[in-house]
DSSP file (Angstrom, degrees, kcal/mol; ACC not computed):
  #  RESIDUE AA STRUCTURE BP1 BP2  ACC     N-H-->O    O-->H-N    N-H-->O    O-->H-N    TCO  KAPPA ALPHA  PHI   PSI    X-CA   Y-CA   Z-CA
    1    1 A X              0   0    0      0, 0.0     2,-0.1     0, 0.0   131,-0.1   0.000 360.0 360.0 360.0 129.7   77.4   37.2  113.9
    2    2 A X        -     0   0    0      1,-0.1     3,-0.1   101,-0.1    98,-0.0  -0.396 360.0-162.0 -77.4 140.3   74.9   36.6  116.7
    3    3 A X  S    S+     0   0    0      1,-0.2     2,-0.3    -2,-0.1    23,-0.3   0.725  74.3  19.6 -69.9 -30.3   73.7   33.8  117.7
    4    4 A X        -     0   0    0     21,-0.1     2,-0.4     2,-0.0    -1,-0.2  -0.960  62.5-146.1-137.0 133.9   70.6   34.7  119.6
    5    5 A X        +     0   0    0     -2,-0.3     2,-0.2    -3,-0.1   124,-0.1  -0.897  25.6 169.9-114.8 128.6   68.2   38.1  119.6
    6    6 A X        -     0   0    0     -2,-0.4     2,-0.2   119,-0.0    -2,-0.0  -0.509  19.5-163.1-101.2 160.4   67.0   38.8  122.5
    7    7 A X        -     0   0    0     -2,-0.2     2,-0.1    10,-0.0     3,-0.1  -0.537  12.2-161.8-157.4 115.5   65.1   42.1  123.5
    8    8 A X        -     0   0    0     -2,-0.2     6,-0.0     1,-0.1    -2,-0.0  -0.481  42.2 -67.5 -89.6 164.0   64.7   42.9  127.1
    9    9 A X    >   -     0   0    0     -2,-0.1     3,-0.5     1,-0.1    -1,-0.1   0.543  63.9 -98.4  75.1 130.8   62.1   45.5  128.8
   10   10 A X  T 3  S+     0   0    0      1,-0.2    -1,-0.1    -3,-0.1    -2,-0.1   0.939 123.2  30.4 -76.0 -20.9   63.2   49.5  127.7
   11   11 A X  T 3  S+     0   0    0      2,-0.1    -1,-0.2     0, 0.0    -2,-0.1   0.598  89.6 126.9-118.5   9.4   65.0   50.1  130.8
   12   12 A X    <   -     0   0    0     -3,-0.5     2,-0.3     1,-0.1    -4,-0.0  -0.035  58.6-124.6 -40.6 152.4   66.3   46.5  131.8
   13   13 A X    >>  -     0   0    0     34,-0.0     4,-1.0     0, 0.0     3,-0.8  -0.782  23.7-115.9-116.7 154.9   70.3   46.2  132.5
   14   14 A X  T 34 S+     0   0    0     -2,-0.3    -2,-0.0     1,-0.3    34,-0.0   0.642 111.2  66.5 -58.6 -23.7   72.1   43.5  130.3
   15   15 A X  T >4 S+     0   0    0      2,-0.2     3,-1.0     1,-0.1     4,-0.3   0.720  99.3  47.9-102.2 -44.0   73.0   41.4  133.7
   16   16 A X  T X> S+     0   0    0     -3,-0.8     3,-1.3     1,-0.2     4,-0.6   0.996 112.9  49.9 -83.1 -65.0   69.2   40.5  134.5
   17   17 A X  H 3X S+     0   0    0     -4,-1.0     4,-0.9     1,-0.3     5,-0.2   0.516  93.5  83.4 -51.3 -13.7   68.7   39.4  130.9
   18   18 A X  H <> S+     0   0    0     -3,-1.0     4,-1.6     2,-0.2     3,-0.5   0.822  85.0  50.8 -84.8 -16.2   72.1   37.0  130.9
   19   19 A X  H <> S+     0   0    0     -3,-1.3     4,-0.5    -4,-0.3    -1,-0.2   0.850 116.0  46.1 -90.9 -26.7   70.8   33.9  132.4
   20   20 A X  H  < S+     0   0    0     -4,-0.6    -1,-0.2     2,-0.2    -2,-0.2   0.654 104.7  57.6 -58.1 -19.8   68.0   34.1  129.8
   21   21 A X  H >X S+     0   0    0     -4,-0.9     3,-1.9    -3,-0.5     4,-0.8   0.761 104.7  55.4-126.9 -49.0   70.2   34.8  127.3
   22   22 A X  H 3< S+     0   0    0     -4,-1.6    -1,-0.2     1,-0.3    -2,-0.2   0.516  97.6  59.1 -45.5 -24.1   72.0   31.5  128.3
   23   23 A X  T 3< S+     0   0    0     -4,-0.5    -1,-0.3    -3,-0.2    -2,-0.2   0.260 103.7  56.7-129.1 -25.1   69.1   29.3  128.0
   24   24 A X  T <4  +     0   0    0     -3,-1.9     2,-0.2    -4,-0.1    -2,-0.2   0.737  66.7 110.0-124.5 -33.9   68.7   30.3  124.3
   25   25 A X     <  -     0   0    0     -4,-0.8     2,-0.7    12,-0.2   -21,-0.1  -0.177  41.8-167.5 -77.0 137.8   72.1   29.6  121.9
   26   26 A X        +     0   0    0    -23,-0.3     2,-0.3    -2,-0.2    11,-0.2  -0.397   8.6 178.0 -76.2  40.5   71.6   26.9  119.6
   27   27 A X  B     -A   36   0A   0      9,-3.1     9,-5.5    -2,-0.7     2,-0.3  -0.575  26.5-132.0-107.3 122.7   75.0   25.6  117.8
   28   28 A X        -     0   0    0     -2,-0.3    -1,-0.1     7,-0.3     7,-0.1  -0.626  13.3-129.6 -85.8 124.7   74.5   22.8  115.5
   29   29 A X        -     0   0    0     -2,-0.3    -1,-0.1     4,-0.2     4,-0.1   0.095  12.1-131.3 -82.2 153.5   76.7   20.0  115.8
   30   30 A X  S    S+     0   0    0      2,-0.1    -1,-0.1     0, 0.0    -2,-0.0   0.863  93.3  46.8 -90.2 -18.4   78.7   18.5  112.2
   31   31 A X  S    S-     0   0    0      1,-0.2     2,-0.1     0, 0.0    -2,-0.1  -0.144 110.5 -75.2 -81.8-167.4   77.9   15.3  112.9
   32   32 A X  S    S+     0   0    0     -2,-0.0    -1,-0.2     3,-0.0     2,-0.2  -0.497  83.0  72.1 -92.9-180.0   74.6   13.8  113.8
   33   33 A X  S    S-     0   0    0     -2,-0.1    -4,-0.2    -4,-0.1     2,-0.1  -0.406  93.9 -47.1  99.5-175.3   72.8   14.1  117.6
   34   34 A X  S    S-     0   0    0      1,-0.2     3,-0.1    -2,-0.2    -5,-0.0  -0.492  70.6 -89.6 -94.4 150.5   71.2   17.4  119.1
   35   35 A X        -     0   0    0      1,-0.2     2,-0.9    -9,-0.1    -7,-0.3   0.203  46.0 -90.7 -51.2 171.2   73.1   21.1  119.0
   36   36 A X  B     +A   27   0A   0     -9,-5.5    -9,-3.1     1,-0.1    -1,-0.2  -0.716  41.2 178.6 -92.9 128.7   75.0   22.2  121.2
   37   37 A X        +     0   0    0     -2,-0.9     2,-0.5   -11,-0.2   -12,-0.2   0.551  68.2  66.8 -99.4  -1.9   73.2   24.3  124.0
   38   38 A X  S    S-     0   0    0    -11,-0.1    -1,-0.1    -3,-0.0   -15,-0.1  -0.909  72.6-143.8-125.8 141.4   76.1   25.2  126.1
   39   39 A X        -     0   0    0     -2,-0.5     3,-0.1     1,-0.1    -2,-0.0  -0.495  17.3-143.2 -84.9 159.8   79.5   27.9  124.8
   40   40 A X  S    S+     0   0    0      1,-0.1    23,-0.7    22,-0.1     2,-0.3   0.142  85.9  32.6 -95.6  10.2   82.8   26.5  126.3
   41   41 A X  E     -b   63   0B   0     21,-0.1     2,-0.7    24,-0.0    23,-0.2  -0.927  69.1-157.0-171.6 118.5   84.1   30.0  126.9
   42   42 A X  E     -b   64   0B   0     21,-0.8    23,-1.8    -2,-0.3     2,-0.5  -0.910  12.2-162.5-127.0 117.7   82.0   33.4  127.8
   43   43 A X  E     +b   65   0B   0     -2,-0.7     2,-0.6    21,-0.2    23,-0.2  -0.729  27.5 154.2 -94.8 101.9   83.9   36.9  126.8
   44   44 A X  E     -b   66   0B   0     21,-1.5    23,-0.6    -2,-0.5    53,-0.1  -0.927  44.3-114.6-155.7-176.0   82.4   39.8  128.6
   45   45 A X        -     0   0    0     -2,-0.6    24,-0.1    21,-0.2    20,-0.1   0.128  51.3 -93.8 -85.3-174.6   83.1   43.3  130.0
   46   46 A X  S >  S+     0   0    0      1,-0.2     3,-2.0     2,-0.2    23,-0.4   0.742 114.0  87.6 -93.1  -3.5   82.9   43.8  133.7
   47   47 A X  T 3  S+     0   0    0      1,-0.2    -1,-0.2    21,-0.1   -32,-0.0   0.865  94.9  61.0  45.6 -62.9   79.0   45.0  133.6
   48   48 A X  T 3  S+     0   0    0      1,-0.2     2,-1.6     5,-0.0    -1,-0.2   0.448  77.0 100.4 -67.9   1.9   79.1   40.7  134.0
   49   49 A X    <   +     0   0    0     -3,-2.0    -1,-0.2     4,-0.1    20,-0.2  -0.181  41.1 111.6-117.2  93.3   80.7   40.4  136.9
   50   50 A X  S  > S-     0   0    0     -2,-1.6     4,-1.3     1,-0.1     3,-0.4  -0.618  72.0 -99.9-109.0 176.6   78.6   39.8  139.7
   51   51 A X  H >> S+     0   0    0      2,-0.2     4,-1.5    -2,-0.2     3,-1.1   0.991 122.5  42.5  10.6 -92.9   78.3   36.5  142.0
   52   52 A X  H 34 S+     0   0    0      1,-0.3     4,-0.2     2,-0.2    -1,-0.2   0.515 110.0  56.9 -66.2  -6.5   75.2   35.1  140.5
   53   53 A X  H >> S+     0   0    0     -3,-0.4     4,-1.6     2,-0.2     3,-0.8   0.892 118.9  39.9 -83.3 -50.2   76.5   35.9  136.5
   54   54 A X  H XX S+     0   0    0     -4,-1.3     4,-3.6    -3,-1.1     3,-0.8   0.910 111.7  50.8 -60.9 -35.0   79.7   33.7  137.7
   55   55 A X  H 3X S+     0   0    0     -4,-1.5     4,-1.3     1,-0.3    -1,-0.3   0.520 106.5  58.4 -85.2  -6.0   78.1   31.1  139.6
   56   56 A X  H <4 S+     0   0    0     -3,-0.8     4,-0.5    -5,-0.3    -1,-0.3   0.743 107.1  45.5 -45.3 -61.4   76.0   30.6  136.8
   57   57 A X  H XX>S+     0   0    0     -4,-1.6     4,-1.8    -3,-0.8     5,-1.8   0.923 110.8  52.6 -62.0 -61.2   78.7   29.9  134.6
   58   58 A X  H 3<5S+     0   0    0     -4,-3.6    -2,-0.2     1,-0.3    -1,-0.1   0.839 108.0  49.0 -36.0 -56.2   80.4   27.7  137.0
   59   59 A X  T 3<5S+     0   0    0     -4,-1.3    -1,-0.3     1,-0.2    -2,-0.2   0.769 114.7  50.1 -65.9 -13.2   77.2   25.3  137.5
   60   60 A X  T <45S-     0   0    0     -3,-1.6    -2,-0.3    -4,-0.5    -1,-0.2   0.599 111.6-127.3-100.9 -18.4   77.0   25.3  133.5
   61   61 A X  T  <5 +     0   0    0     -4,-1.8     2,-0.3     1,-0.3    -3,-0.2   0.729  60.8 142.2  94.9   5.2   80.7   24.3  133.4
   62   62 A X      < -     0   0    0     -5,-1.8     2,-0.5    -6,-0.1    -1,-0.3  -0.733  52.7-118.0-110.8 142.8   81.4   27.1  131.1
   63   63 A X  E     -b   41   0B   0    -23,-0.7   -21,-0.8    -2,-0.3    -1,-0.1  -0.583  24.8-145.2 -92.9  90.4   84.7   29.1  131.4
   64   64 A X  E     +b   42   0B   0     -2,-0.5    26,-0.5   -23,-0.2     2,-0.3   0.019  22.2 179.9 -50.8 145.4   84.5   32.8  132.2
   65   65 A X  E     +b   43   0B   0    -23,-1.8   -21,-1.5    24,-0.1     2,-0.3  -0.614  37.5 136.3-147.3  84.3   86.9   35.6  130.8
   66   66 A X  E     -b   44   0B   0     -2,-0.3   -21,-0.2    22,-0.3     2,-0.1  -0.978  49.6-134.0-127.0 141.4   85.2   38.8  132.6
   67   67 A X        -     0   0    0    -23,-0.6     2,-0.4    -2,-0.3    -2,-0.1  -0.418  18.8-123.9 -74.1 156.1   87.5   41.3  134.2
   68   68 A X        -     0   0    0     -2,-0.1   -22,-0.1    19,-0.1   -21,-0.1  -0.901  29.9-128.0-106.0 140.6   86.5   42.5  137.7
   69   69 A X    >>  -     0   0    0    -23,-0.4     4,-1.8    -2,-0.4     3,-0.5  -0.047  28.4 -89.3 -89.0-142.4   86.2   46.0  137.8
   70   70 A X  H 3> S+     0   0    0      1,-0.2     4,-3.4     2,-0.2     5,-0.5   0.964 114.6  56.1 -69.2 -45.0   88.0   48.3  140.3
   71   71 A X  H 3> S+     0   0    0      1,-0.3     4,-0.9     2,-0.2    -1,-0.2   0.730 107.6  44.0 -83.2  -6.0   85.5   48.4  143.2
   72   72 A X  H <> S+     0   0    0     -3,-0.5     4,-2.6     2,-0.2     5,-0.4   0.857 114.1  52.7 -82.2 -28.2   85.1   44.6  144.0
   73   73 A X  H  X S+     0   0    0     -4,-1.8     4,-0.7     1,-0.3    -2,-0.2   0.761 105.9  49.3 -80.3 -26.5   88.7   44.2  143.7
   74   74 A X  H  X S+     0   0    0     -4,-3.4     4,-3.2     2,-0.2    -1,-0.3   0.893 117.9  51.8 -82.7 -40.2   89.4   47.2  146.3
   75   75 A X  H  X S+     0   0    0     -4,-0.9     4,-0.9    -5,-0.5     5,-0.3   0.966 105.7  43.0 -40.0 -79.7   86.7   45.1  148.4
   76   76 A X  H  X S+     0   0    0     -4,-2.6     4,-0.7     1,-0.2     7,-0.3   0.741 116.3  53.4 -55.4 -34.0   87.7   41.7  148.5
   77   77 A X  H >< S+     0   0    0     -4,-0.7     3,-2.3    -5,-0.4    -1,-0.2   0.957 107.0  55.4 -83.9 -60.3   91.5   43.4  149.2
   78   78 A X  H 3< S+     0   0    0     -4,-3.2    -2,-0.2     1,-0.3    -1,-0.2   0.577 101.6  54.3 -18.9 -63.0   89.7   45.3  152.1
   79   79 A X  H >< S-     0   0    0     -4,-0.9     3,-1.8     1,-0.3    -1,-0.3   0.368  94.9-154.3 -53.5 -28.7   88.3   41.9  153.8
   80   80 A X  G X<  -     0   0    0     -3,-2.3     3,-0.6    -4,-0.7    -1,-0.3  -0.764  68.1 -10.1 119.7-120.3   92.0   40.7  153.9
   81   81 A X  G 3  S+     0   0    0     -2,-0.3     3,-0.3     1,-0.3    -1,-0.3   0.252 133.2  67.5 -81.6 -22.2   91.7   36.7  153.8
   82   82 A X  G <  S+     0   0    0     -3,-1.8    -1,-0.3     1,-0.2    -2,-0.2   0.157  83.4  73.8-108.7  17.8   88.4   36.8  154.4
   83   83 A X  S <  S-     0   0    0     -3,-0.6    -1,-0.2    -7,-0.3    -2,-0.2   0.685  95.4-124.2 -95.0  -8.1   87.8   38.3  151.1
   84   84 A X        -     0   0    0     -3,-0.3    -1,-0.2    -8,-0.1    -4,-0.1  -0.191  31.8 -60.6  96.9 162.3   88.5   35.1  148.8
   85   85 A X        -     0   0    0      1,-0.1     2,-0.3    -2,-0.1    -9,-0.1   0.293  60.8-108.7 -54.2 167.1   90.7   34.2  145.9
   86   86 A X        -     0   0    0    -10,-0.0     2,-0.2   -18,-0.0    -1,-0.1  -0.876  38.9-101.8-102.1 159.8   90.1   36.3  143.0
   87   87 A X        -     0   0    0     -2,-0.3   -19,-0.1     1,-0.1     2,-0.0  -0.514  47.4 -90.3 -96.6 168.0   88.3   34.5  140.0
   88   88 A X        -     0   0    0     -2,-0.2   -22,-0.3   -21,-0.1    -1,-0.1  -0.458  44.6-175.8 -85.2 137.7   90.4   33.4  137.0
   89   89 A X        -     0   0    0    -24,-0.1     2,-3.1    -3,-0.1   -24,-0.1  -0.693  22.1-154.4-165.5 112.0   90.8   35.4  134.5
   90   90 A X     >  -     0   0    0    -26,-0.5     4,-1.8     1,-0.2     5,-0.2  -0.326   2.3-171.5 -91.1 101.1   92.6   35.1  131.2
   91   91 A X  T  4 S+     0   0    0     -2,-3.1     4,-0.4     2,-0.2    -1,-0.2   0.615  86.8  58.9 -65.6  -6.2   93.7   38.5  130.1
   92   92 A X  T >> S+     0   0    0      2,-0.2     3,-2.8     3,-0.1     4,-0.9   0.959 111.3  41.5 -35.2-100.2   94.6   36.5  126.4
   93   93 A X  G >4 S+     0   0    0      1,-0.3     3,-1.8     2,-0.2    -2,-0.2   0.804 104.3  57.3  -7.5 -86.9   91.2   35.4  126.0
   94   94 A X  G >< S+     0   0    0     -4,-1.8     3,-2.3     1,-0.3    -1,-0.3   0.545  88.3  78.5 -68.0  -9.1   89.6   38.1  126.9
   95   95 A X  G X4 S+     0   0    0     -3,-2.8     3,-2.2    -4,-0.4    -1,-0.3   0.908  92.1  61.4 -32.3 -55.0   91.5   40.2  124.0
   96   96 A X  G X< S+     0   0    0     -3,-1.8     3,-3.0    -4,-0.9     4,-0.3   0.657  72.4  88.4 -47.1 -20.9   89.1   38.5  121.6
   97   97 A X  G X> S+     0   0    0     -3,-2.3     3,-1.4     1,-0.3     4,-1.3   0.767  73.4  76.9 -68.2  -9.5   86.0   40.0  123.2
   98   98 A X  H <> S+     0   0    0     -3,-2.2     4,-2.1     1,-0.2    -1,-0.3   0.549  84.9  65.5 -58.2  -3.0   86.7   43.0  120.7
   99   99 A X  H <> S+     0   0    0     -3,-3.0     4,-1.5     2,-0.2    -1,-0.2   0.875  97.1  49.0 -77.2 -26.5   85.2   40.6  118.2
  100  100 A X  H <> S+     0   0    0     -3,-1.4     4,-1.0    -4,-0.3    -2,-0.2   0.721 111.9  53.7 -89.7 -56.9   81.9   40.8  119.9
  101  101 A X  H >X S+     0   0    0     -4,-1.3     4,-1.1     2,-0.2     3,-0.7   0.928 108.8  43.1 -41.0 -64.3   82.3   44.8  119.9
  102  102 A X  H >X S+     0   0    0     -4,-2.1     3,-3.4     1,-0.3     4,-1.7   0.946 108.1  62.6 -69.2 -62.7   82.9   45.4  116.3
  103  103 A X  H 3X S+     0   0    0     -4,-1.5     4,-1.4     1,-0.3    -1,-0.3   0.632 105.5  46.1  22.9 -73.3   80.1   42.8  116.0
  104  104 A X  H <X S+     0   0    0     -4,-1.0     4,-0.7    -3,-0.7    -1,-0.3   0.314 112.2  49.7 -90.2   4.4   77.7   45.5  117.9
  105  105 A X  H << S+     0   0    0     -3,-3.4     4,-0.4    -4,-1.1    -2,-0.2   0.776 109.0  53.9 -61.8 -64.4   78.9   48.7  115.6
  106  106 A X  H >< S+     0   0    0     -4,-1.7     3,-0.6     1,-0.3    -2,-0.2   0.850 110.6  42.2 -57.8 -28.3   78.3   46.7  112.7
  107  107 A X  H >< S+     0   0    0     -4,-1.4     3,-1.5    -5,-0.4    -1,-0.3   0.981 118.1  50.2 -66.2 -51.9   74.4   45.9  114.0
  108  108 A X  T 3< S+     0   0    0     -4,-0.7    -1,-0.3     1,-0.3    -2,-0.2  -0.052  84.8  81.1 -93.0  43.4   74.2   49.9  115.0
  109  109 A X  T <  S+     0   0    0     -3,-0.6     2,-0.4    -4,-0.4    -1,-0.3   0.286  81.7  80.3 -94.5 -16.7   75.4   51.2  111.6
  110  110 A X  S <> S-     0   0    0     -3,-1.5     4,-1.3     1,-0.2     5,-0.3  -0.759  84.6-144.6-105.6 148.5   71.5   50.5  110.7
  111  111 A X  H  > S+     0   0    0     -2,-0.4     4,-3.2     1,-0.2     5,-0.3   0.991  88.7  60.0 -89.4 -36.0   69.8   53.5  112.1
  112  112 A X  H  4 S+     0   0    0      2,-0.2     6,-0.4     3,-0.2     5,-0.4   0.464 114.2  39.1  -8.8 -40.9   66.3   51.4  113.4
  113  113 A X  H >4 S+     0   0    0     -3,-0.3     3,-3.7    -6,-0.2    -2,-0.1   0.880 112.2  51.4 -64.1 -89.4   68.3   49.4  115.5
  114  114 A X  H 3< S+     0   0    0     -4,-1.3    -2,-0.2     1,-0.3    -3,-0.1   0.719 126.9  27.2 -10.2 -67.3   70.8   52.1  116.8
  115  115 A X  T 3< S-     0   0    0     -4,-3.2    -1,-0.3    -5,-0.3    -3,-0.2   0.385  85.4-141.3 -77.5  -1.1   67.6   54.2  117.7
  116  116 A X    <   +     0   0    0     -3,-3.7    -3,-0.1    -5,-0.3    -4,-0.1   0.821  34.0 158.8   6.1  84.4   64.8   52.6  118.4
  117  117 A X        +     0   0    0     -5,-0.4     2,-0.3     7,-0.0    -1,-0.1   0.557  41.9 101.8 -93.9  -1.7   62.1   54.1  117.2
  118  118 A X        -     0   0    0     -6,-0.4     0, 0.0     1,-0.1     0, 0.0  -0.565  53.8-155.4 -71.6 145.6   59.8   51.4  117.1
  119  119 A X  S    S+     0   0    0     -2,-0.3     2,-0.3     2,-0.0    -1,-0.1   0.716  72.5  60.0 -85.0 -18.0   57.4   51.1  119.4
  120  120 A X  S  > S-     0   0    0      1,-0.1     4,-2.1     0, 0.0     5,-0.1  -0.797  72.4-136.3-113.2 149.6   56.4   47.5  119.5
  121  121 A X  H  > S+     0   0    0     -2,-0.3     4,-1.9     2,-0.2     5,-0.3   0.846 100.8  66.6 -77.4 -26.5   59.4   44.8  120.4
  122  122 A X  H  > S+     0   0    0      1,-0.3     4,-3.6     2,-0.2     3,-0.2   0.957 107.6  37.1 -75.0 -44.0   58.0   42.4  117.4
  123  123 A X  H  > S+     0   0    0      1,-0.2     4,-1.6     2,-0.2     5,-0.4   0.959 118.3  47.6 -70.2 -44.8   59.0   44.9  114.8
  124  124 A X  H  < S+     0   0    0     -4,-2.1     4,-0.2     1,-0.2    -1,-0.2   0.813 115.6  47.4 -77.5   1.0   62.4   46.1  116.5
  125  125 A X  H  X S+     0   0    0     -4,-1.9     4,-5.4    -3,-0.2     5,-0.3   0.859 107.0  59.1 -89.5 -45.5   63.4   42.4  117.0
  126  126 A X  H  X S+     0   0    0     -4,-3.6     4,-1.8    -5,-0.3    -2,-0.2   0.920 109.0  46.6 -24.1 -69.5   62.3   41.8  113.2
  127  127 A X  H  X S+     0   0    0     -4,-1.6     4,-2.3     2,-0.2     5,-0.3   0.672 108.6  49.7 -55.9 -25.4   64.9   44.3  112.3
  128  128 A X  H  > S+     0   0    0     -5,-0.4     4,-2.0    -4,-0.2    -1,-0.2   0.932 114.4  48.6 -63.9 -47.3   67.6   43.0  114.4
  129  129 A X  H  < S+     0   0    0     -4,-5.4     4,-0.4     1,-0.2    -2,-0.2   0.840 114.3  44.2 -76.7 -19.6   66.9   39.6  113.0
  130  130 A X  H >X S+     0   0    0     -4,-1.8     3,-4.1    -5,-0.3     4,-1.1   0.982 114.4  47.4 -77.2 -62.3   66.9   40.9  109.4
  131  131 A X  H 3X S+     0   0    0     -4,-2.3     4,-2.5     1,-0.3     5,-0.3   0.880 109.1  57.7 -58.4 -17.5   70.2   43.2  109.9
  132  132 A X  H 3X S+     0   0    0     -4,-2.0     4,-1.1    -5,-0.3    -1,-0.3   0.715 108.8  47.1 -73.2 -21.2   71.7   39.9  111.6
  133  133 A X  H <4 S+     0   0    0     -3,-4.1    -2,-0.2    -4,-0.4    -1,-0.2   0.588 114.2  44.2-101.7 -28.9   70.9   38.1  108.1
  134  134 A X  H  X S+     0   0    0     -4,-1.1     4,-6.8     2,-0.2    -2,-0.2   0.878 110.5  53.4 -33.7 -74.5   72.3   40.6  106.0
  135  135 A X  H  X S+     0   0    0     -4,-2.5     4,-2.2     1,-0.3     5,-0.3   0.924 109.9  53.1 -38.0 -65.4   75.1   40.8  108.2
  136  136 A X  H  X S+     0   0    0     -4,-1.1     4,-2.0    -5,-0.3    -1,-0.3   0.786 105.5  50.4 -29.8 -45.7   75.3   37.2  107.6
  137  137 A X  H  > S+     0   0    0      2,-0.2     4,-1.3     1,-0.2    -1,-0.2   0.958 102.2  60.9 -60.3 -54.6   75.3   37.2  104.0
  138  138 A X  H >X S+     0   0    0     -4,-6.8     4,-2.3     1,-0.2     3,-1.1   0.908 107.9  43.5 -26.2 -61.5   77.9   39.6  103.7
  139  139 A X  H 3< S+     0   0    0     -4,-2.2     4,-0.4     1,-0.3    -1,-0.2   0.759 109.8  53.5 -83.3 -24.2   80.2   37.6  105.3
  140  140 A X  H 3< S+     0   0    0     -4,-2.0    -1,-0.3    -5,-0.3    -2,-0.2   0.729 109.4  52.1 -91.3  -4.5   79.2   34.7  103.6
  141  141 A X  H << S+     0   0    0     -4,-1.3    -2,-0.2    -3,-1.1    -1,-0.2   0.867 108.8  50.5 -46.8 -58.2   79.8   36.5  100.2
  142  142 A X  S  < S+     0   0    0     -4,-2.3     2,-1.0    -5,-0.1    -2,-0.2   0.343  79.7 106.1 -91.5  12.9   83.0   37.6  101.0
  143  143 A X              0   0    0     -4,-0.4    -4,-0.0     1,-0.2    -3,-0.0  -0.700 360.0 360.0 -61.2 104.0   84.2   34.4  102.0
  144  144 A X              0   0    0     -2,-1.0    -1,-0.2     0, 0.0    -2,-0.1   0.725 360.0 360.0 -67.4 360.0   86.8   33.0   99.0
């Protein structure tokens, strides 16, 4: 279930949008004192792995599980020694990120989303936030 919807700009890449995107989850604590604003763990595809996505993560403390794809990794071997470690990455972990996937089928199964035929962001964000509440229900239905 998402935490946050966001909706960037129609031809914005998901990577400009991520440090925003950071700034925004909310998780409410079971005890008392203020949510929590920061995840212990970020699952994403290689789209996320750039310098500024990681170093991002790093100053926030928060533990990355992004693959690097092929063409930094043929870099950094190019540059010998002077290309740097490689960043940690726990190919366990990151197994999970399928959760996150099915997650985003289950959102584009509605065809409003999926397509975006609205023209104004307040209405296609409406609908995000609605199928996201649904979504929500479901699951809390089928819970025994």
């Amino acid at each position: 279930m998402p935490l946050v919807v966001l909706s960037a700009p129609g031809q914005a890449g998901d990577a400009p949008m991520f440090p925003i995107l950071m700034g925004h989850p909310k998780v409410n604590t079971s005890g008392p004192g203020r949510p929590r604003t920061r995840p212990t763990k970020v699952r994403g595809d290689k789209a996320y792995s750039s310098r500024a996505i990681r170093a991002l993560l790093r100053s926030r403390g928060v533990t990355a599980a992004i693959p690097q794809p092929d063409d930094q990794i043929a870099h950094r071997r190019r540059r010998g020694s002077a290309g740097g470690r490689p960043p940690a990455f726990d190919a366990h972990d990151y197994k999970g990120r399928n959760v996150v996937e099915r997650s985003f089928q289950r959102t584009k199964q509605w065809r409003g989303i999926a397509t975006r035929y609205d023209k104004h962001n307040l209405n296609y964000r409406g609908g995000a936030v609605l199928n996201a509440i649904v979504l929500w229900l479901k699951r809390l239905w089928d819970t025994p």
